[in-house]
MDTraj code that builds the backbone (N, CA, C; nanometers):
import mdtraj as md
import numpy as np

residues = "UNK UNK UNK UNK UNK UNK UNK UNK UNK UNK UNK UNK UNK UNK UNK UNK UNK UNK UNK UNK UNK UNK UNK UNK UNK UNK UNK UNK UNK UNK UNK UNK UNK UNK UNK UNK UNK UNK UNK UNK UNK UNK UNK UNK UNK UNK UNK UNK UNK UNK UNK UNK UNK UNK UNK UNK UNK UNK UNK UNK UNK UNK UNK UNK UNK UNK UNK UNK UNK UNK UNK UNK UNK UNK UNK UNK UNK UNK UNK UNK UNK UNK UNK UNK UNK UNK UNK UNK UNK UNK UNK UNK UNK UNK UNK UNK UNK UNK UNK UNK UNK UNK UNK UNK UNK UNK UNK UNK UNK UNK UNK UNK UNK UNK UNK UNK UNK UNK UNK UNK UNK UNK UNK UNK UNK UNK UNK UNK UNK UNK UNK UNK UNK UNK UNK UNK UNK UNK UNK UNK UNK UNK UNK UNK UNK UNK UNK UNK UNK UNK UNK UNK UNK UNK UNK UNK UNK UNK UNK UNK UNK UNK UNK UNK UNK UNK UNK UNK UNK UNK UNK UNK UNK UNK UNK UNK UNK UNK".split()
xyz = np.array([
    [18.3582, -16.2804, 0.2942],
    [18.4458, -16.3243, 0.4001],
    [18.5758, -16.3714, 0.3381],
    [18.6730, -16.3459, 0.4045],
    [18.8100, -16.3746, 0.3468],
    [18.8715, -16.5060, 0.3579],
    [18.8190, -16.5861, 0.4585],
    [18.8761, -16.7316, 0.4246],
    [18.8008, -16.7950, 0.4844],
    [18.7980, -16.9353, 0.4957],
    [18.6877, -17.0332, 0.5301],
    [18.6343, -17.0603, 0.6873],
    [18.7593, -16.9726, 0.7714],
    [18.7177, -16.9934, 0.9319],
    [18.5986, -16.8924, 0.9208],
    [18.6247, -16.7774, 0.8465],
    [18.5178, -16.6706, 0.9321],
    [18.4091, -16.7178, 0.8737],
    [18.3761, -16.8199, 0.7258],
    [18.2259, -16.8721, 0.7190],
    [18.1838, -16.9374, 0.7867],
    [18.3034, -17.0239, 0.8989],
    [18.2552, -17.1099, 1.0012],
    [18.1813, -17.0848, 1.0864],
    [18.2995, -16.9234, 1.1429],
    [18.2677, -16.8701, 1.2406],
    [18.1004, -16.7857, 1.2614],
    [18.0692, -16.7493, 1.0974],
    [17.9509, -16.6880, 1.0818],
    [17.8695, -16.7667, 1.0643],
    [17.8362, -16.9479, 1.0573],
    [17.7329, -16.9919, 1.0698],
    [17.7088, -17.0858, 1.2112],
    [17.8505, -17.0957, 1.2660],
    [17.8208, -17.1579, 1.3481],
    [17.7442, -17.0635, 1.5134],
    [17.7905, -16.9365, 1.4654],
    [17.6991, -16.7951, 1.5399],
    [17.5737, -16.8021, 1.5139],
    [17.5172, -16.8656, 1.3861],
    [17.3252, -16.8967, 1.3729],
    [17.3346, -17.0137, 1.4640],
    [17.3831, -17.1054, 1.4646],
    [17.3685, -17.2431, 1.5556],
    [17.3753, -17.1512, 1.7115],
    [17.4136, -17.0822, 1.7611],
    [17.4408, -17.0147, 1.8644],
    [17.3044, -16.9486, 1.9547],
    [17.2485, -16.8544, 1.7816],
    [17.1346, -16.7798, 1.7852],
    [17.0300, -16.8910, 1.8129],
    [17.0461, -16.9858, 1.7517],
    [16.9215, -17.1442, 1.7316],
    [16.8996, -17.1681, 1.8972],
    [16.9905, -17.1528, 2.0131],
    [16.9584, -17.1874, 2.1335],
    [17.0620, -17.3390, 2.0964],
    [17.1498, -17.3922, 2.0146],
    [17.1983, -17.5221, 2.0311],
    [17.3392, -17.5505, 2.1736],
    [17.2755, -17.6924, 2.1782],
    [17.3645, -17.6982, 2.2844],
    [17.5075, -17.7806, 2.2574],
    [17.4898, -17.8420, 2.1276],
    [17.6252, -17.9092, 2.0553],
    [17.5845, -17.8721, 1.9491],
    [17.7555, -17.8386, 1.8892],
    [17.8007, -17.8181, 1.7460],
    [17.9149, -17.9228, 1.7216],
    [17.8714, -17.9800, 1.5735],
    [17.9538, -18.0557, 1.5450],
    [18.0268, -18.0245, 1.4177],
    [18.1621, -17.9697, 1.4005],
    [18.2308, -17.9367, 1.2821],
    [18.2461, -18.0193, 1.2308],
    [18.2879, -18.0854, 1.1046],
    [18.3735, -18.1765, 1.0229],
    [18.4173, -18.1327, 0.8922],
    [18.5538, -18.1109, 0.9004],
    [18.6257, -18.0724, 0.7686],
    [18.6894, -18.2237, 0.6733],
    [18.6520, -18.2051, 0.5666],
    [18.7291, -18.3210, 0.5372],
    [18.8065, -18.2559, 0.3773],
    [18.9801, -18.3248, 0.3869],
    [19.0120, -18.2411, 0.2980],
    [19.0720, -18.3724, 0.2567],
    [19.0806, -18.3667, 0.0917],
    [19.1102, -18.4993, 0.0305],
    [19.1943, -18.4358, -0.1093],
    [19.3183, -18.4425, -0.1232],
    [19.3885, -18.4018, -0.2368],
    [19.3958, -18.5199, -0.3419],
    [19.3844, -18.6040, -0.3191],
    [19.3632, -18.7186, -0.3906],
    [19.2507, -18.6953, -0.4606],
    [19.1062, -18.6914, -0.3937],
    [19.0166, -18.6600, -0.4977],
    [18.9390, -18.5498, -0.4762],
    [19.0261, -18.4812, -0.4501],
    [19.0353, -18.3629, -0.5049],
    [18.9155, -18.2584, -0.4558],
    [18.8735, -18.2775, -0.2845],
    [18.7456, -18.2532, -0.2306],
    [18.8106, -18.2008, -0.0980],
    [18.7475, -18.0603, -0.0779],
    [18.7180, -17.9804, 0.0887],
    [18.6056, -17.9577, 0.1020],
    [18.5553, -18.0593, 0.1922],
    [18.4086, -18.0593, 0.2716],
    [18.4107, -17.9919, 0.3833],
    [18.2990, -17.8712, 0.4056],
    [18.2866, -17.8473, 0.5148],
    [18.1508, -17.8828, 0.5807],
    [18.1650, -17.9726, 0.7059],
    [17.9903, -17.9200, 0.7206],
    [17.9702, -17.9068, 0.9300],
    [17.8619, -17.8641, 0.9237],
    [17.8597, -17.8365, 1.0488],
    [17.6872, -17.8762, 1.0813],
    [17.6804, -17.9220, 1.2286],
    [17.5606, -17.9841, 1.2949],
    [17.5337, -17.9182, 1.3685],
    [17.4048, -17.8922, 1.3871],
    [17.3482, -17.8293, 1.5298],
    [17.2538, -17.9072, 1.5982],
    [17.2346, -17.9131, 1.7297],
    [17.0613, -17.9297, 1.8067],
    [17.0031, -17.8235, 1.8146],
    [16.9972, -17.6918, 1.7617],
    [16.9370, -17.5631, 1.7446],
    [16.8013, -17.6068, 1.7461],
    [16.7487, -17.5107, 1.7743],
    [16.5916, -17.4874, 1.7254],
    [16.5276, -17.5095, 1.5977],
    [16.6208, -17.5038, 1.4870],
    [16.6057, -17.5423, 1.3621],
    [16.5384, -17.4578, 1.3117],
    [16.4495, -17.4912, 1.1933],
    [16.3787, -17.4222, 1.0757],
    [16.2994, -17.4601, 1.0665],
    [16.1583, -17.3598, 1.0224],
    [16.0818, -17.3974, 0.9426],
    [16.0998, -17.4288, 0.8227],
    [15.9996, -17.4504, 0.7152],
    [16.0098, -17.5510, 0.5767],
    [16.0336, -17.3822, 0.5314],
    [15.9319, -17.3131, 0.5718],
    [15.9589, -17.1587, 0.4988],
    [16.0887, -17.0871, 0.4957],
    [16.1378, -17.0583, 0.6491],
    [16.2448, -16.9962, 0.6678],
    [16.3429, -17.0805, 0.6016],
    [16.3686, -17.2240, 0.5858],
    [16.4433, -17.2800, 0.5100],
    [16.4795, -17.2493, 0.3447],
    [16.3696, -17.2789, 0.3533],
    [16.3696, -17.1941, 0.2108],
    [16.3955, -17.0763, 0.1328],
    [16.4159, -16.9721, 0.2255],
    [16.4830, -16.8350, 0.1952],
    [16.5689, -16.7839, 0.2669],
    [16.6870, -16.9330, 0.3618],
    [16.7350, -16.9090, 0.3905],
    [16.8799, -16.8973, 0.3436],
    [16.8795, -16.9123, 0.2361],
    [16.9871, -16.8994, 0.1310],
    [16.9697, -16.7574, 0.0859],
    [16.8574, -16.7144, 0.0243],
    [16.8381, -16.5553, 0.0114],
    [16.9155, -16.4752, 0.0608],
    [17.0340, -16.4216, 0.0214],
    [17.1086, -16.2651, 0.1061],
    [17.0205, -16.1469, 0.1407],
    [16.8914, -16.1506, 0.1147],
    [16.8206, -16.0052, 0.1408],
    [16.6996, -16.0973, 0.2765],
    [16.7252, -16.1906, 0.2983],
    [16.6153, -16.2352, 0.4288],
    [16.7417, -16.2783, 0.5525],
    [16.6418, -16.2396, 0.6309],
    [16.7584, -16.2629, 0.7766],
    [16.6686, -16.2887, 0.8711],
    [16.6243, -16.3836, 0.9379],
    [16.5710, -16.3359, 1.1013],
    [16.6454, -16.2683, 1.1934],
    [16.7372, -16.2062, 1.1349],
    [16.7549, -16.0952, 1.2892],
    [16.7086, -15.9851, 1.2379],
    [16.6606, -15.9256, 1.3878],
    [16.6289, -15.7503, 1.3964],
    [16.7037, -15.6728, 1.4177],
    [16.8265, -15.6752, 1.3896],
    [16.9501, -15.5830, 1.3542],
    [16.9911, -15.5392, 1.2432],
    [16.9613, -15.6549, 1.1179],
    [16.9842, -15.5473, 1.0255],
    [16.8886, -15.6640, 0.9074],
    [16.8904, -15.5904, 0.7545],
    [16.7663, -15.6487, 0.6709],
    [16.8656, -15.7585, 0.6116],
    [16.9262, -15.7700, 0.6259],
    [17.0438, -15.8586, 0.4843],
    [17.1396, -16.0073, 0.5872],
    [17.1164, -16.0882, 0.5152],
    [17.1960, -16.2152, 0.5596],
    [17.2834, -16.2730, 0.4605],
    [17.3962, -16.2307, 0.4883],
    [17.4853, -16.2530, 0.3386],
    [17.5294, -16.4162, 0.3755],
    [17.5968, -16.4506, 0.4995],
    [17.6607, -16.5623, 0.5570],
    [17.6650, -16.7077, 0.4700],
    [17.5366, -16.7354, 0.4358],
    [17.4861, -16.8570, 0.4100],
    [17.4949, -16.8562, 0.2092],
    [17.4038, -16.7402, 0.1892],
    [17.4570, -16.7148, 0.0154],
    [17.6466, -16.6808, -0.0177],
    [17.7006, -16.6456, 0.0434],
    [17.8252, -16.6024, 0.0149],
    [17.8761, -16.7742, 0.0183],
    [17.8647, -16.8010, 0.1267],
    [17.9352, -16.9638, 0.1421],
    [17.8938, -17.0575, 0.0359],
    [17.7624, -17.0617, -0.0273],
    [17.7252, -17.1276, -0.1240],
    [17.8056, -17.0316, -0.2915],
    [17.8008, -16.9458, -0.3193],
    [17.8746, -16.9010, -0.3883],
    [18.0022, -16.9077, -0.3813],
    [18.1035, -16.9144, -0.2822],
    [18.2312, -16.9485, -0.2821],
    [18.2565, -17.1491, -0.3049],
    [18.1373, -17.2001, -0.2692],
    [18.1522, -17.3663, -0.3046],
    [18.1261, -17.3912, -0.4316],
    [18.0513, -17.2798, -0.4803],
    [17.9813, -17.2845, -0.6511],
    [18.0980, -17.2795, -0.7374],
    [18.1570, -17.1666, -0.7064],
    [18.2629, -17.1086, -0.7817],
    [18.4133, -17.1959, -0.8196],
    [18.4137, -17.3004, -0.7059],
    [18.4947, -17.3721, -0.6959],
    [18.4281, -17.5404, -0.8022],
    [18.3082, -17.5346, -0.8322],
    [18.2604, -17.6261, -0.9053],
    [18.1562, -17.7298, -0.7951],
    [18.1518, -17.7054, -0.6759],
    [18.1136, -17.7514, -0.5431],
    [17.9536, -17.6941, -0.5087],
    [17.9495, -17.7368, -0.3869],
    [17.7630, -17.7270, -0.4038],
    [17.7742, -17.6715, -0.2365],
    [17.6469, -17.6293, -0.2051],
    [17.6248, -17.6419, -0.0800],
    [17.4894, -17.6677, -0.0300],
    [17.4605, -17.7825, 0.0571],
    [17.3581, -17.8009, 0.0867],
    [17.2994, -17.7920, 0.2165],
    [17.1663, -17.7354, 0.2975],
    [17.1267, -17.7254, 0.4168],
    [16.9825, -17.7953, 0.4426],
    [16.9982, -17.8615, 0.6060],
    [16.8801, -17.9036, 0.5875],
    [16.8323, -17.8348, 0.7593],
    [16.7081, -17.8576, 0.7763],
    [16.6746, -17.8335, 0.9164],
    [16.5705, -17.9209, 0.9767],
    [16.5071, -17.8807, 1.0373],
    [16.3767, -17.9840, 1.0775],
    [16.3682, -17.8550, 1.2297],
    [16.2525, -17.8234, 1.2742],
    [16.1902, -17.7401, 1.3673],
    [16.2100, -17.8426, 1.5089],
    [16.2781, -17.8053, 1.5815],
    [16.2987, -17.8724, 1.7061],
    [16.4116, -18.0030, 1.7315],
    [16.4856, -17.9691, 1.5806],
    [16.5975, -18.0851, 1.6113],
    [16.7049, -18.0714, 1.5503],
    [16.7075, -17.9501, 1.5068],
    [16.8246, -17.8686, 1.4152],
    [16.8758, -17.8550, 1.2785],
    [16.9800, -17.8249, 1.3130],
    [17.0300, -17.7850, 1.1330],
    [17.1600, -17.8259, 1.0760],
    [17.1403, -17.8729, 0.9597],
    [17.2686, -17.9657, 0.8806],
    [17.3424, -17.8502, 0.7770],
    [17.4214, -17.8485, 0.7700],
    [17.4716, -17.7738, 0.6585],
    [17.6316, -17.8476, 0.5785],
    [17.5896, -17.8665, 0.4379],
    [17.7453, -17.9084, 0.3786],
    [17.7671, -17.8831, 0.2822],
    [17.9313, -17.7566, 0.2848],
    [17.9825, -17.6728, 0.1375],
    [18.1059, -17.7709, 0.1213],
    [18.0640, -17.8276, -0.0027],
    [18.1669, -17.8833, -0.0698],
    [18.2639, -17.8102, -0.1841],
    [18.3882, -17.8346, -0.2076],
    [18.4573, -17.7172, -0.2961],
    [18.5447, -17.8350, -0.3556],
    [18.6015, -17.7571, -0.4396],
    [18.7005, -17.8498, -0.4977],
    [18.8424, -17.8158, -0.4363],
    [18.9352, -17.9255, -0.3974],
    [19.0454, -17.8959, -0.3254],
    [19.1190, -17.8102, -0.3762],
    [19.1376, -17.8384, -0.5133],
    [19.2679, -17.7380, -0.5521],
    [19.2324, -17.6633, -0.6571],
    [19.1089, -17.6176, -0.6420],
    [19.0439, -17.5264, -0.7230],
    [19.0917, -17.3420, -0.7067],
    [19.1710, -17.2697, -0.7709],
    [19.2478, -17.1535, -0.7773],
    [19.1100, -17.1217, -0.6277],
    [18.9595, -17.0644, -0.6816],
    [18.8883, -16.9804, -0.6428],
    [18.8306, -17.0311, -0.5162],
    [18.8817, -17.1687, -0.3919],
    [18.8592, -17.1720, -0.3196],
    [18.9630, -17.1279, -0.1896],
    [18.8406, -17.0254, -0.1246],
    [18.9216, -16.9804, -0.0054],
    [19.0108, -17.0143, 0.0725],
    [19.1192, -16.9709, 0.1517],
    [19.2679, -17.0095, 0.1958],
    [19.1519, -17.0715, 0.3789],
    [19.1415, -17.1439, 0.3882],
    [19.0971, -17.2475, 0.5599],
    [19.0868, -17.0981, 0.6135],
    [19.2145, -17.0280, 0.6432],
    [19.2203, -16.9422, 0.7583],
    [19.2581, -16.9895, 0.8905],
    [19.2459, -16.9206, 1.0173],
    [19.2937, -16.9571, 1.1388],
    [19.1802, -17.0611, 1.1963],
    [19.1416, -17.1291, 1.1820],
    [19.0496, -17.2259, 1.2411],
    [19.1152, -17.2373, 1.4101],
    [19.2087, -17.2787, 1.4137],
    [19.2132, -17.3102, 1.5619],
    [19.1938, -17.1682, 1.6528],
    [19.2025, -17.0514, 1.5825],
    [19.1841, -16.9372, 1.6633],
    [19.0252, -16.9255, 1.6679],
    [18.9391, -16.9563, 1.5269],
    [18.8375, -16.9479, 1.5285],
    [18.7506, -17.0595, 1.6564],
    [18.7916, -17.1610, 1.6473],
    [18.7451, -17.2913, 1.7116],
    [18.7783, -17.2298, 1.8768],
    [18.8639, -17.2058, 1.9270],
    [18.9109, -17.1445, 2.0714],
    [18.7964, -17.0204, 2.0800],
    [18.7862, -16.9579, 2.0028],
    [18.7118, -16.8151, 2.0310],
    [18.5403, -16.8695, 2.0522],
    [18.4895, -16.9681, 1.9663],
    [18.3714, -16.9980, 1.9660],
    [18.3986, -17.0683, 2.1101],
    [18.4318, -17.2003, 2.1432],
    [18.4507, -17.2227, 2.3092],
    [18.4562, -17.1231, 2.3792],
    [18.5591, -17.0244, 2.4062],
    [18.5754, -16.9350, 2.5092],
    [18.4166, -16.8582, 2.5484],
    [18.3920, -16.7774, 2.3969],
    [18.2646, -16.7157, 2.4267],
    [18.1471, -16.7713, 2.4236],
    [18.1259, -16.9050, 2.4511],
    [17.9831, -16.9942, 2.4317],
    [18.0226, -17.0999, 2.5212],
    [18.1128, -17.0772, 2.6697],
    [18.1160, -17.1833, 2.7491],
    [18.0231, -17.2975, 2.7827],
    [17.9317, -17.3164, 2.8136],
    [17.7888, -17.4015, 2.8422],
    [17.8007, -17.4711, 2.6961],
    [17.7862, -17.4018, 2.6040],
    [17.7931, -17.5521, 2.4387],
    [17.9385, -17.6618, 2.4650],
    [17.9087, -17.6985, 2.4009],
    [17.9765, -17.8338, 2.3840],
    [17.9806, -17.8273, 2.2017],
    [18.1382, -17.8618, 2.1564],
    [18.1586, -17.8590, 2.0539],
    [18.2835, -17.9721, 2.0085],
    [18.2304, -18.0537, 1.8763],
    [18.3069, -18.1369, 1.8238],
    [18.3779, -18.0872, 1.7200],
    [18.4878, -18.0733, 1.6713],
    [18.5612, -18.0763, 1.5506],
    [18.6652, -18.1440, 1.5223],
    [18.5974, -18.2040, 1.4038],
    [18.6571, -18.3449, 1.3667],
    [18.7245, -18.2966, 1.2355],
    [18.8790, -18.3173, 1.2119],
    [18.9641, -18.2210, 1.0850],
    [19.0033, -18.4224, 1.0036],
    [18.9312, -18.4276, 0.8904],
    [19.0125, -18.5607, 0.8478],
    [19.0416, -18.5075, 0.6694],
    [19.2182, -18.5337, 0.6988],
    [19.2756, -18.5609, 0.5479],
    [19.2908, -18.6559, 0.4818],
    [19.3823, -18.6795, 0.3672],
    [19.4509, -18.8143, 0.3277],
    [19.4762, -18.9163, 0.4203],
    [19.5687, -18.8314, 0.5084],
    [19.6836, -18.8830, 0.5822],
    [19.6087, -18.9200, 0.7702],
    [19.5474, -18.8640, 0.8064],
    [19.4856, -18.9080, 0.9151],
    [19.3400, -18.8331, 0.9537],
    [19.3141, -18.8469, 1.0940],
    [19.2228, -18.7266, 1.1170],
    [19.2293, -18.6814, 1.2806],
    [19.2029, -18.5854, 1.2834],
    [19.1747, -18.5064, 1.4357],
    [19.0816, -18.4701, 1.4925],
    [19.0550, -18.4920, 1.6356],
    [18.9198, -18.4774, 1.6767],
    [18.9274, -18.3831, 1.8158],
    [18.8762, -18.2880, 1.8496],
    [18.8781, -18.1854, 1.9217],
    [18.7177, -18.1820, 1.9902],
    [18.7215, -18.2445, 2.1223],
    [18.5779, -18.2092, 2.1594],
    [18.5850, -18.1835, 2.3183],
    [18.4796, -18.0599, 2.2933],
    [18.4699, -18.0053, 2.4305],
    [18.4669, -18.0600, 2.6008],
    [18.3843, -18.1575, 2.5206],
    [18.3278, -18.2399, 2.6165],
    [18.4104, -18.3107, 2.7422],
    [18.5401, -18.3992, 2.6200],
    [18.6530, -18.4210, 2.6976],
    [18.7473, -18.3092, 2.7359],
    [18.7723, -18.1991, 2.7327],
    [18.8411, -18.0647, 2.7781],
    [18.8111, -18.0977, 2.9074],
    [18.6595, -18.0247, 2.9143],
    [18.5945, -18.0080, 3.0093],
    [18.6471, -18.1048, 3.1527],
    [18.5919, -18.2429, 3.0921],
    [18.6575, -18.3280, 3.2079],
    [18.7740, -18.2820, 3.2328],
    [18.8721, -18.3130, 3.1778],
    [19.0156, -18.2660, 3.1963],
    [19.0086, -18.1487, 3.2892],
    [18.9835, -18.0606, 3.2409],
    [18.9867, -17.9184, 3.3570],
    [18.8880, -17.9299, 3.4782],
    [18.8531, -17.9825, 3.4926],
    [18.7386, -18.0574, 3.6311],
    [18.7141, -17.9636, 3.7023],
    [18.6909, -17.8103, 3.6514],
    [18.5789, -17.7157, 3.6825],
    [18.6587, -17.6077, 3.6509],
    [18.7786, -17.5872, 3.5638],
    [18.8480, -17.5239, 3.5203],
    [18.7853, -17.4519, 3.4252],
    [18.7281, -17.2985, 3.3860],
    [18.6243, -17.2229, 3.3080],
    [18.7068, -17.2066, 3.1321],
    [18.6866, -17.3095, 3.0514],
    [18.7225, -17.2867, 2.9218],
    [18.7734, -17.1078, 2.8583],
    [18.7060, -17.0677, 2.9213],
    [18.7195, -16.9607, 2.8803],
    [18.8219, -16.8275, 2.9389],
    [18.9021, -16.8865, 3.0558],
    [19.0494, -16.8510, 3.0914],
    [19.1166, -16.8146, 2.9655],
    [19.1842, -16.7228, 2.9904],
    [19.2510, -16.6783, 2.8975],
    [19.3715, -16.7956, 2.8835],
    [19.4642, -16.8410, 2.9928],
    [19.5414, -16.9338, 3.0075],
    [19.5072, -17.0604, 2.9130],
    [19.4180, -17.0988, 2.9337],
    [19.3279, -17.2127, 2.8786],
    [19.2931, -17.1749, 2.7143],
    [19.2041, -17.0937, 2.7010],
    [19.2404, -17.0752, 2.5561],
    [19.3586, -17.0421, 2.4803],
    [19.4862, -16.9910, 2.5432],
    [19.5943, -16.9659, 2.4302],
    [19.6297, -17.1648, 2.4320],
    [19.6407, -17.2095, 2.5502],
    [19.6504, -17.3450, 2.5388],
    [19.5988, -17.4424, 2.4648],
    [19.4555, -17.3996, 2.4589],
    [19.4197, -17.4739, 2.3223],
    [19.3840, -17.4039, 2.1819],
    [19.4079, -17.3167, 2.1747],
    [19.5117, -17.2267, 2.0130],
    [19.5967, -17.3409, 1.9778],
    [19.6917, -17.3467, 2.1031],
    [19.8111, -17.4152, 2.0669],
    [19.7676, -17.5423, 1.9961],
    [19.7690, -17.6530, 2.1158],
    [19.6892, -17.7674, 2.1083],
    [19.6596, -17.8181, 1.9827],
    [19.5448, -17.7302, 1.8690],
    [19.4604, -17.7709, 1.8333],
    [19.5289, -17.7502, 1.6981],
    [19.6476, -17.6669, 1.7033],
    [19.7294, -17.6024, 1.5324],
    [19.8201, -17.7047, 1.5593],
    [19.8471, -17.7094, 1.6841],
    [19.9733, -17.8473, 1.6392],
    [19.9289, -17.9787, 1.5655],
    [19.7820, -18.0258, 1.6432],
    [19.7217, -18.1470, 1.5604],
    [19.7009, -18.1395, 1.4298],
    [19.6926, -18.0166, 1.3961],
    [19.6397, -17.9716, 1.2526],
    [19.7449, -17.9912, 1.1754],
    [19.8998, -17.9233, 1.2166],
    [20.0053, -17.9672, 1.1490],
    [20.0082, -18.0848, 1.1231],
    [20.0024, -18.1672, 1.1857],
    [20.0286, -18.2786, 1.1842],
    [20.0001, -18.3605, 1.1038],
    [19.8247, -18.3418, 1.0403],
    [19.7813, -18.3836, 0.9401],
    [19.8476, -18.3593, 0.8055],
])
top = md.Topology()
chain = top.add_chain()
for i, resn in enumerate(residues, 1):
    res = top.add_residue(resn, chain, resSeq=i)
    for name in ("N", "CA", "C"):
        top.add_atom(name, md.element.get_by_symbol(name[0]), res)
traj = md.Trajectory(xyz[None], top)
C-alpha cells in the first residue's frame, strides 16, 4: 500500500467485516520524540486465540474471495522497517485493538496520505457505524466523531454527496491546523 490512509482504510474494512458498530482511530504524531502511532478500535466480533494468531500471516485470510491477507503483515513490516512495532489484540465478542508504531522521521515511513478523503469515504459507505478519529500532534489535537455529525444533520444521510465533500473539507482544514 502506498501510504498510511489506505492501511487504515484496509483494516478498518476487517472492523467492518467484524459486524462493528464503532471505530475508533487515533493517530498520534510527535516530532519531538520522534513517534507516529497509529491505532484503531473496534466492537467487532473479534478473534479467536487461533485466528489471532495467524492473523499476521500474509498467506491466511478469513475471506472466501481470495487465499492471501497481505493488509495486516504489510502494516507490521512498514512499522518494522521504520524501527517501530505493531501490535494486535482481540478477545471473541468484544473486539479488536490494533497499534503500528513507526518512527516519525524515519526516511522508510510511509507519506499519512489523504486521510480525510479516506475517513469521509469510510462514513459515507458504512452509514449506521459510528466513528471516532482523534489526530493528536505536538502542537494540539483533533477530534472528528460521527456521532456528533449525526446530531448536527438531524436526519440528514452522511452519505450525501453534499455532506461528504463538506466534511473532506472540514476535517483537512482541522488537520492543517495541527
Amino acid at each position: 500500500m502506498k501510504d498510511l490512509s489506505m492501511h487504515i482504510m484496509d483494516i478498518i474494512q476487517n472492523s467492518v467485516r467484524a459486524k462493528a458498530s464503532l471505530v475508533e482511530l487515533k493517530i498520534k504524531e510527535s516530532e519531538k520524540d520522534d513517534l507516529f502511532s497509529i491505532s484503531i478500535k473496534d466492537n467487532g466480533f473479534g478473534m479467536s486465540e487461533e485466528v489471532l494468531a495467524k492473523a499476521i500471516d500474509p498467506f491466511f485470510t478469513t475471506r472466501t474471495t481470495r487465499k492471501v491477507g497481505l493488509g495486516l503483515s504489510l502494516l507490521k513490516q512498514n512499522a518494522e522497517m521504520t524501527g517501530g512495532k505493531m501490535e494486535i489484540s482481540s478477545k471473541e465478542g468484544v473486539g479488536t485493538e490494533l497499534e503500528a508504531v513507526f518512527s516519525h522521521r524515519h526516511l522508510d515511513r510511509p507519506a499519512m496520505g489523504d486521510i480525510a478523503g479516506t475517513m469521509v469515504l469510510l462514513v459515507g459507505a458504512n452509514p449506521k457505524m459510528d466513528f471516532i478519529y482523534i489526530h493528536i500532534t505536538d502542537k494540539d489535537e483533533y477530534v472528528f466523531d460521527t456521532k456528533e455529525i449525526k446530531e448536527v444533520l438531524d436526519g440528514m444521510p452522511v452519505s450525501d454527496p453534499n455532506i461528504m465533500h463538506y466534511l473532506k473539507e472540514m476535517i483537512q482544514e482541522n488537520l492543517n491546523t495541527l
